[in-house]
N, CA, C and O atoms as a GROMACS GRO file, in nm:
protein
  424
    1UNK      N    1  12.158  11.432 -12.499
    1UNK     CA    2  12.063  11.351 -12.572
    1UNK      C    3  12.004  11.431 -12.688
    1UNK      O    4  11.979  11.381 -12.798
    2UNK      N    5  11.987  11.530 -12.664
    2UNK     CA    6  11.901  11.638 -12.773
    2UNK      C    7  11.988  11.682 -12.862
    2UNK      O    8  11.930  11.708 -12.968
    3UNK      N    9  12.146  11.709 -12.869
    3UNK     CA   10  12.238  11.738 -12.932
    3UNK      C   11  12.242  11.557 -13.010
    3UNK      O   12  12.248  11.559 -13.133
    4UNK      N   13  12.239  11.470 -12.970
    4UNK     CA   14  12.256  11.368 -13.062
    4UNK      C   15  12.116  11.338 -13.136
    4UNK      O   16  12.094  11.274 -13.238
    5UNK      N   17  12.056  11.385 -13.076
    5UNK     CA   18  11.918  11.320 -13.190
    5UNK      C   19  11.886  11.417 -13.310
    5UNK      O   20  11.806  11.410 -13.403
    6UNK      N   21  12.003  11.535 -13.260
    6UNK     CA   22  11.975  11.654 -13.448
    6UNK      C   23  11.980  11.607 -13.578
    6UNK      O   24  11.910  11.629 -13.677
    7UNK      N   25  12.134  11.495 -13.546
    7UNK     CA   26  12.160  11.444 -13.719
    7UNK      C   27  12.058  11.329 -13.809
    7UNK      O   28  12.055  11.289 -13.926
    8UNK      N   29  11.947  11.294 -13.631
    8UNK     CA   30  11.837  11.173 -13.722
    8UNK      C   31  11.756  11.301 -13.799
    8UNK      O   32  11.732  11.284 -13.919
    9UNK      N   33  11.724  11.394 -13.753
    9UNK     CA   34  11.650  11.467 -13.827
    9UNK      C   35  11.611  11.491 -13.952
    9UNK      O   36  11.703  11.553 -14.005
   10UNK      N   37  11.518  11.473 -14.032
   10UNK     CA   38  11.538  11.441 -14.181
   10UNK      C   39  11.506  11.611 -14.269
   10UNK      O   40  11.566  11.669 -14.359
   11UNK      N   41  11.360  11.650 -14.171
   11UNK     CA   42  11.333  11.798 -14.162
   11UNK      C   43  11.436  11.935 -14.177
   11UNK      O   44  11.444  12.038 -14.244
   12UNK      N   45  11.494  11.876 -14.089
   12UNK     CA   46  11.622  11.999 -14.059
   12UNK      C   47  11.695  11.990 -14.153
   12UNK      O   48  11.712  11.888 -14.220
   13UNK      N   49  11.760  12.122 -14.172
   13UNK     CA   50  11.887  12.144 -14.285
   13UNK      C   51  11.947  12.175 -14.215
   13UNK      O   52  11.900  12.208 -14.106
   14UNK      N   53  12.125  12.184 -14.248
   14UNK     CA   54  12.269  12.132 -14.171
   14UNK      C   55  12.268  12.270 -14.097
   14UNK      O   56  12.264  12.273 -13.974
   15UNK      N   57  12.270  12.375 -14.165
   15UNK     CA   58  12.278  12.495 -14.079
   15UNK      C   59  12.128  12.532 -13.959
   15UNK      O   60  12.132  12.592 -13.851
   16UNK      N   61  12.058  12.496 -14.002
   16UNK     CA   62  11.948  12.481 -13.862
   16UNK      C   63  11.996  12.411 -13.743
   16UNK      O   64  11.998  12.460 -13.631
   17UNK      N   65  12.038  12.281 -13.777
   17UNK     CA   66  12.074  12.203 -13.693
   17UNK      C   67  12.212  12.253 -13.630
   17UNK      O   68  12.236  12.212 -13.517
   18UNK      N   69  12.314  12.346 -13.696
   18UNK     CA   70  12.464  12.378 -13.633
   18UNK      C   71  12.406  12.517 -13.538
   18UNK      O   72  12.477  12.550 -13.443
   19UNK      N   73  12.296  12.587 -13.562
   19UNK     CA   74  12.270  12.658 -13.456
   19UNK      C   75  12.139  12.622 -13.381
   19UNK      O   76  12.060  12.712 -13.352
   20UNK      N   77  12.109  12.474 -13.345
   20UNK     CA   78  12.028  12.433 -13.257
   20UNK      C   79  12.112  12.337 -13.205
   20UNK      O   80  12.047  12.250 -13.147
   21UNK      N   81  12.222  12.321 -13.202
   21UNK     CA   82  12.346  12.264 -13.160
   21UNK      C   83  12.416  12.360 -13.075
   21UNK      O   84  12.449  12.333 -12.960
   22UNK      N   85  12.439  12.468 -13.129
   22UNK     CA   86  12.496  12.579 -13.085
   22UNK      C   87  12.456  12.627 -12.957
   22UNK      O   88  12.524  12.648 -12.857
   23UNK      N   89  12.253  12.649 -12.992
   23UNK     CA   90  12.206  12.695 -12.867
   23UNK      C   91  12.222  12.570 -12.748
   23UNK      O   92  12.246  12.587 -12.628
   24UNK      N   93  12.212  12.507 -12.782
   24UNK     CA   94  12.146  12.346 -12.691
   24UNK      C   95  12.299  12.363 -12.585
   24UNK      O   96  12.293  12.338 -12.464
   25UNK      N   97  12.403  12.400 -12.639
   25UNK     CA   98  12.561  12.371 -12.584
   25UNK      C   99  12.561  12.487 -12.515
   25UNK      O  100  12.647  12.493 -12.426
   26UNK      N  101  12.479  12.594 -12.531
   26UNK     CA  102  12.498  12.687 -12.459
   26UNK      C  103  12.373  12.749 -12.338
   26UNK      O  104  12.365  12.854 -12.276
   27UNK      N  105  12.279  12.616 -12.346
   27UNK     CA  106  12.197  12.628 -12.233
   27UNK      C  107  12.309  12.625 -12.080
   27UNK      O  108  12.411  12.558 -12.067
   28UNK      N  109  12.248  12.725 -11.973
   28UNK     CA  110  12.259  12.727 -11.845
   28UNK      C  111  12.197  12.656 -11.767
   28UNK      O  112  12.082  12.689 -11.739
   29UNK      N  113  12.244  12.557 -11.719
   29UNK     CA  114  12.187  12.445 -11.587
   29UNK      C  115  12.138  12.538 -11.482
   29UNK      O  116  12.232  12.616 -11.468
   30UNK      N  117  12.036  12.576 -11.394
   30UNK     CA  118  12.044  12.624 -11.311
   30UNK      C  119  11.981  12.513 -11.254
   30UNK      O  120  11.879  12.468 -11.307
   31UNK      N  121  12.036  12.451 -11.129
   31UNK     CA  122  11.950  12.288 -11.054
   31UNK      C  123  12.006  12.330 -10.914
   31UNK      O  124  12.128  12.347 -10.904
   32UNK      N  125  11.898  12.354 -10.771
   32UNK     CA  126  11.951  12.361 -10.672
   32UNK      C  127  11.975  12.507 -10.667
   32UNK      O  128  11.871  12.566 -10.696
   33UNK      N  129  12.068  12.584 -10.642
   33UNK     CA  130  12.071  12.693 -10.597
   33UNK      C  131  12.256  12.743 -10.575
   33UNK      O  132  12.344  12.676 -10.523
   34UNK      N  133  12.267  12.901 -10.646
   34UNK     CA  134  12.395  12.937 -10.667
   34UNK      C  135  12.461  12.890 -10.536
   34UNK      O  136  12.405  12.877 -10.427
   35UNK      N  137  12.596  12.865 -10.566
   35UNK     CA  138  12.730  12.869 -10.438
   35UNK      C  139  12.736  12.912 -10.366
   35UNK      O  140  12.742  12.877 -10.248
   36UNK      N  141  12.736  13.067 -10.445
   36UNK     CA  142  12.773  13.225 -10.333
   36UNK      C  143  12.668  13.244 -10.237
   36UNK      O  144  12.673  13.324 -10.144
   37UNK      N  145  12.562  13.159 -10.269
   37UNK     CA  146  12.438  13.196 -10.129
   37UNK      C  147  12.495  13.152  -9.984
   37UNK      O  148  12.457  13.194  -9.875
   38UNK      N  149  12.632  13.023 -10.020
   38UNK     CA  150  12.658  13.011  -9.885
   38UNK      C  151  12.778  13.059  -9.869
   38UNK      O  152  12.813  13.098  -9.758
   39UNK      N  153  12.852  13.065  -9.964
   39UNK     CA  154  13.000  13.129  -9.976
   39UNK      C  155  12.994  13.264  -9.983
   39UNK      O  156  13.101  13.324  -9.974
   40UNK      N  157  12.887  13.330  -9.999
   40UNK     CA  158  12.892  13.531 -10.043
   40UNK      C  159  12.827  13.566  -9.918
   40UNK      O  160  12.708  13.576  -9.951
   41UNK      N  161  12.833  13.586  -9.824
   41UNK     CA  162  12.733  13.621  -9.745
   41UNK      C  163  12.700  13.767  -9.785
   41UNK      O  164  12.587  13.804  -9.817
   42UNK      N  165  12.812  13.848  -9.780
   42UNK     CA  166  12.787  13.996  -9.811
   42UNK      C  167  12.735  14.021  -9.970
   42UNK      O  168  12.642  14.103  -9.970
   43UNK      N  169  12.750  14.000 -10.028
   43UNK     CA  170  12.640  13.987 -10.151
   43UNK      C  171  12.469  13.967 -10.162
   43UNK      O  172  12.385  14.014 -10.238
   44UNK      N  173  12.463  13.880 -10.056
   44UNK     CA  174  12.346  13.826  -9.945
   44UNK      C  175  12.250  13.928  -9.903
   44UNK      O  176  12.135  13.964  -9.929
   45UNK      N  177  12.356  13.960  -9.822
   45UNK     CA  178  12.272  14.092  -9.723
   45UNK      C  179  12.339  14.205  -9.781
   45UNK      O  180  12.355  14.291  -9.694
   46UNK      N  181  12.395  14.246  -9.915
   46UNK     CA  182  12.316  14.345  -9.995
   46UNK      C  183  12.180  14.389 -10.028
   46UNK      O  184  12.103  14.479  -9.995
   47UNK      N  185  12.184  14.279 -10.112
   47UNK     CA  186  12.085  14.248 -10.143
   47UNK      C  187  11.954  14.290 -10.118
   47UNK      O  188  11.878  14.352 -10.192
   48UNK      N  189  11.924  14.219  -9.927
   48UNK     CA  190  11.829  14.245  -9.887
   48UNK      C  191  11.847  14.392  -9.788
   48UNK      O  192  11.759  14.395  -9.702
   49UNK      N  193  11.919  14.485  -9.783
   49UNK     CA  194  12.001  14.576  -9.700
   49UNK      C  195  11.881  14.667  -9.660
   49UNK      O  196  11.870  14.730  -9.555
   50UNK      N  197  11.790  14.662  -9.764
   50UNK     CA  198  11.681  14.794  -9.722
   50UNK      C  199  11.518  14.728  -9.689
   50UNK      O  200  11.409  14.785  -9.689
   51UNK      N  201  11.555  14.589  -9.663
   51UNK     CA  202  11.426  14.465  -9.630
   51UNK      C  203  11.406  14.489  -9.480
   51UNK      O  204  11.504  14.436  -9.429
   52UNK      N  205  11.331  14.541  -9.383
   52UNK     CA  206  11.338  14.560  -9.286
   52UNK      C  207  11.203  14.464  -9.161
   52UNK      O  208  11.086  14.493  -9.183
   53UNK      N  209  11.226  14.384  -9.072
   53UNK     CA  210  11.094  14.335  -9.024
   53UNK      C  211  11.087  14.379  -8.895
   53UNK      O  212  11.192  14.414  -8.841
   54UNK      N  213  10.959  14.385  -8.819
   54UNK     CA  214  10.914  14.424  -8.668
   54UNK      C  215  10.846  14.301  -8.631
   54UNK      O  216  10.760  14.243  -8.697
   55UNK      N  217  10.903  14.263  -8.499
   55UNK     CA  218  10.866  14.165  -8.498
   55UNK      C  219  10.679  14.125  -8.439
   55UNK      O  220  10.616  14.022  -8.417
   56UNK      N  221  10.664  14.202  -8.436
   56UNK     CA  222  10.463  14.202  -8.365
   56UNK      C  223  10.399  14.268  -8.497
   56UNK      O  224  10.287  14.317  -8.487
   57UNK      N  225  10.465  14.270  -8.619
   57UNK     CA  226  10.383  14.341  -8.674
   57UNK      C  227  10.352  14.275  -8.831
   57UNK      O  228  10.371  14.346  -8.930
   58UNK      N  229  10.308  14.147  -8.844
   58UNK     CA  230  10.300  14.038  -8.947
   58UNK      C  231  10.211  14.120  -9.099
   58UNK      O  232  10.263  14.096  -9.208
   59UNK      N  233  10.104  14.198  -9.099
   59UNK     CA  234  10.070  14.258  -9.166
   59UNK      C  235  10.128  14.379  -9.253
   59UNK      O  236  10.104  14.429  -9.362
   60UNK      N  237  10.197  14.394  -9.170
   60UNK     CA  238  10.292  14.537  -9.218
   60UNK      C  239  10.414  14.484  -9.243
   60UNK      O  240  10.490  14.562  -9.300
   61UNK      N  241  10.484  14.308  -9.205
   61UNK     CA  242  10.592  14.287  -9.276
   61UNK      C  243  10.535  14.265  -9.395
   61UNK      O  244  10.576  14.339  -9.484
   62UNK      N  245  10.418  14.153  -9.438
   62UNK     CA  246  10.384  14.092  -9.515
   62UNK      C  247  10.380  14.248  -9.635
   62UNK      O  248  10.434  14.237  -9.745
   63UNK      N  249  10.327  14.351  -9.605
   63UNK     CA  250  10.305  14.512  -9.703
   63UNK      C  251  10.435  14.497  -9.721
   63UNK      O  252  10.466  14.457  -9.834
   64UNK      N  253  10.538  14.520  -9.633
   64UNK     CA  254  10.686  14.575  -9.656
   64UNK      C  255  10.788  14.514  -9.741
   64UNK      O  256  10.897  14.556  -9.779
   65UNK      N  257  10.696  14.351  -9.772
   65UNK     CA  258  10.790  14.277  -9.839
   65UNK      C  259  10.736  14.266 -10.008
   65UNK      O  260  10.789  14.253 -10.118
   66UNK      N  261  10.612  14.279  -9.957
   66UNK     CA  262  10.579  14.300 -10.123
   66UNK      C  263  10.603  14.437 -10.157
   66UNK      O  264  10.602  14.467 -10.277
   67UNK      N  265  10.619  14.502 -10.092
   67UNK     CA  266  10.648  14.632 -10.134
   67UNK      C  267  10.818  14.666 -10.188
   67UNK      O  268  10.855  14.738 -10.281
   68UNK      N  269  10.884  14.602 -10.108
   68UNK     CA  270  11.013  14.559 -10.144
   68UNK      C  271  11.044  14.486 -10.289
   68UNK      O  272  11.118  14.515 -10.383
   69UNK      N  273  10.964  14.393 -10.266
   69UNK     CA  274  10.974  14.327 -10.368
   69UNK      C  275  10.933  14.353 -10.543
   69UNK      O  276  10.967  14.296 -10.647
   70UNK      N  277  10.851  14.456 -10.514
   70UNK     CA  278  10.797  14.533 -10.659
   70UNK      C  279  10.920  14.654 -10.677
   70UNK      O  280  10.955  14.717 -10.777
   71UNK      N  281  10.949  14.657 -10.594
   71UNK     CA  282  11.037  14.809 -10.574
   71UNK      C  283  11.197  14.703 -10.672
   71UNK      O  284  11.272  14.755 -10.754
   72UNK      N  285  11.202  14.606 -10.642
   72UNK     CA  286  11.337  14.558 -10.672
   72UNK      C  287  11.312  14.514 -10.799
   72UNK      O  288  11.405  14.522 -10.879
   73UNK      N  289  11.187  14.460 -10.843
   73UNK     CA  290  11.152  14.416 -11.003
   73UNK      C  291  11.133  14.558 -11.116
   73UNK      O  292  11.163  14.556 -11.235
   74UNK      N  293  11.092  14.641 -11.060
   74UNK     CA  294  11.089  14.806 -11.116
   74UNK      C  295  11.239  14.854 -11.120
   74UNK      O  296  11.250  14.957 -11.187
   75UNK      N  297  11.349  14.812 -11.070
   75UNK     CA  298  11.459  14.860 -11.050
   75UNK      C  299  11.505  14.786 -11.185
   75UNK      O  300  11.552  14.844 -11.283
   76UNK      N  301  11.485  14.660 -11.174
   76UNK     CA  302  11.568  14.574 -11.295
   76UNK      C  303  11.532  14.644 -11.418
   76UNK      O  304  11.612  14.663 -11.510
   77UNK      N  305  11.404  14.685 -11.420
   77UNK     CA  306  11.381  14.777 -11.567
   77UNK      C  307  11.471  14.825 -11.656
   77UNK      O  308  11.497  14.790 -11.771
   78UNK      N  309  11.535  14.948 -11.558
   78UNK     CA  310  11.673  14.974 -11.556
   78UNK      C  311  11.812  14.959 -11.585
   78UNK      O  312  11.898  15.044 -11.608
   79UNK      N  313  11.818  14.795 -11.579
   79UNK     CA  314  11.948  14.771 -11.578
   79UNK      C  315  11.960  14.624 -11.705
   79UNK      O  316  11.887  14.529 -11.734
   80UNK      N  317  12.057  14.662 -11.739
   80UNK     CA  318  12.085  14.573 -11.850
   80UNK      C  319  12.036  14.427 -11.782
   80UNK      O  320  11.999  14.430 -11.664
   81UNK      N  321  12.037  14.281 -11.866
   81UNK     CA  322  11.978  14.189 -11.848
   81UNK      C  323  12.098  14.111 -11.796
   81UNK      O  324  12.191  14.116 -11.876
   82UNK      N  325  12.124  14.036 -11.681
   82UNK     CA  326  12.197  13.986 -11.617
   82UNK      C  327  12.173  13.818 -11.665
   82UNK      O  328  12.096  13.758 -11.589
   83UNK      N  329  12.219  13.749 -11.762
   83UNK     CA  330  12.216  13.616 -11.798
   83UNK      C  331  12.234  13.536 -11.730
   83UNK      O  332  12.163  13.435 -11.723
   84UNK      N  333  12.366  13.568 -11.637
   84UNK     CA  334  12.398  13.443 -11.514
   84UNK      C  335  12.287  13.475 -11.370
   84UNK      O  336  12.286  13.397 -11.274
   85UNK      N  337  12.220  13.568 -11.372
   85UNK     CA  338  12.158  13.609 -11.255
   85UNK      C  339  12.051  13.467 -11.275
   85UNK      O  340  12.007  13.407 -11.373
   86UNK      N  341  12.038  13.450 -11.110
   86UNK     CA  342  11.976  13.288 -11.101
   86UNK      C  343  11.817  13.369 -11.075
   86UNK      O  344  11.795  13.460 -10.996
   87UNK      N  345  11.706  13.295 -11.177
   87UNK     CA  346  11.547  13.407 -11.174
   87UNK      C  347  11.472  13.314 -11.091
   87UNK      O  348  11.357  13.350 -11.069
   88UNK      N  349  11.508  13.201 -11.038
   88UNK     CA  350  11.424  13.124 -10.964
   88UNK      C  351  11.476  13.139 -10.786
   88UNK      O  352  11.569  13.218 -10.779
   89UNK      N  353  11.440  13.086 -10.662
   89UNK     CA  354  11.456  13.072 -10.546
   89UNK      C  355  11.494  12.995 -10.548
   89UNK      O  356  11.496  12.941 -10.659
   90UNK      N  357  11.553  12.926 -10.441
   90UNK     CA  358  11.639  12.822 -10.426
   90UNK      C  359  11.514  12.688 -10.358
   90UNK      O  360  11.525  12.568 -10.383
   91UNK      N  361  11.392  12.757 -10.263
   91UNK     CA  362  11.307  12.671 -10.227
   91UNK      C  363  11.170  12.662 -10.346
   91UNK      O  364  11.050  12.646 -10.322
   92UNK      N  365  11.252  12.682 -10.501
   92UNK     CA  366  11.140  12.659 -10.559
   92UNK      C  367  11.171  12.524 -10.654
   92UNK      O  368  11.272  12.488 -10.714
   93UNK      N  369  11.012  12.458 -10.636
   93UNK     CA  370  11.035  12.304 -10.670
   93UNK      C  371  10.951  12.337 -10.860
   93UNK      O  372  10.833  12.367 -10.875
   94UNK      N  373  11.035  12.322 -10.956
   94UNK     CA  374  10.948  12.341 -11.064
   94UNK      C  375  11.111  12.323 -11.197
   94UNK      O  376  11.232  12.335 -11.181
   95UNK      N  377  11.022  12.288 -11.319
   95UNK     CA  378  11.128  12.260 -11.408
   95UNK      C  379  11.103  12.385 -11.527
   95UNK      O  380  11.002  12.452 -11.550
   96UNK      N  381  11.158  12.385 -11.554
   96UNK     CA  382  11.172  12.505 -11.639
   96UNK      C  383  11.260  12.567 -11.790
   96UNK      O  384  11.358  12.502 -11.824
   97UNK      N  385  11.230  12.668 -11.860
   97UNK     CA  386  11.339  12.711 -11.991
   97UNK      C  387  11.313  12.867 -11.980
   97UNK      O  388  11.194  12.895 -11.990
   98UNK      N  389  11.374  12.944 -11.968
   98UNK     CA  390  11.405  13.061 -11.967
   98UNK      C  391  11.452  13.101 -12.123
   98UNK      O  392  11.574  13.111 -12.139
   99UNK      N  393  11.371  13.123 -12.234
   99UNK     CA  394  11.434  13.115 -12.391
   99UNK      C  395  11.511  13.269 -12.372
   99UNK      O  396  11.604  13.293 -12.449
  100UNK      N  397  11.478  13.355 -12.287
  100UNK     CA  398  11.524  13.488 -12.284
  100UNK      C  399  11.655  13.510 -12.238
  100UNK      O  400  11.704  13.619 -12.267
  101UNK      N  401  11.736  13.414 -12.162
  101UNK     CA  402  11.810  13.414 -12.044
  101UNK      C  403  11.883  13.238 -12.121
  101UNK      O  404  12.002  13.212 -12.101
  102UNK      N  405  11.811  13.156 -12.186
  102UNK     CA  406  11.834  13.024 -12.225
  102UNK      C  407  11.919  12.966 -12.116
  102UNK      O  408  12.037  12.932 -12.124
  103UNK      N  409  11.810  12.958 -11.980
  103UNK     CA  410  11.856  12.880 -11.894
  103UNK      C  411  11.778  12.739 -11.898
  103UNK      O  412  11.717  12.716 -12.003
  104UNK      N  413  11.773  12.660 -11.815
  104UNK     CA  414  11.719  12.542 -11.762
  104UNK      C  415  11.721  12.511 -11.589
  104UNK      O  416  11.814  12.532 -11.512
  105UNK      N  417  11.639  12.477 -11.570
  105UNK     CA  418  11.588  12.470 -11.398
  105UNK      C  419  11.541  12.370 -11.366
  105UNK      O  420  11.473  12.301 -11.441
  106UNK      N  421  11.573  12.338 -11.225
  106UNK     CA  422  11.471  12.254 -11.186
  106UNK      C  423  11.445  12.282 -10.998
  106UNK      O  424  11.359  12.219 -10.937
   0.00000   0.00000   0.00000
């Protein structure tokens, strides 16, 4: 829909519009949640390989996971920017644009 409503545009000039065409064709759907979460298992539990819980001890998982969890966002610092990497959860309900990543979510 947004790729056809460029040429009503009266504002826009032809080359604005061939790379807001460009980007628009090259947005990433992310809706629902990657494949490999049920098809990769070992990718999976990479992942979480150094996530560890006890089970009587809810306070000290709840530390261990945020602690985990800062530990793994400090890591990405690091590493080049992964475009196809999915930045949302799979139980998260929200719509979204990623201009950095030029994804789309829901």
């Amino acid at each position: 829909v947004f790729i056809k409503t460029l040429d009503e545009l009266s504002w826009m000039d032809a080359e604005t519009k061939q790379k807001a065409e460009e980007k628009a064709v090259a947005i990433k759907e992310r809706i629902g949640y990657p494949d490999e979460i049920l098809t990769n298992t070992e990718k999976l539990n990479q992942e979480y390989k150094g996530l560890t819980y006890k089970e009587e001890e809810y306070f000290e998982n709840l530390v261990e996971n945020l602690r985990f969890a800062q530990k793994e966002r400090l890591k990405k610092l690091k590493e080049k920017v992964d475009k196809d990497e999915w930045i949302t959860g799979a139980a998260v309900v929200n719509a979204f644009y990623s201009p950095s990543r030029n994804q789309i979510g829901k």
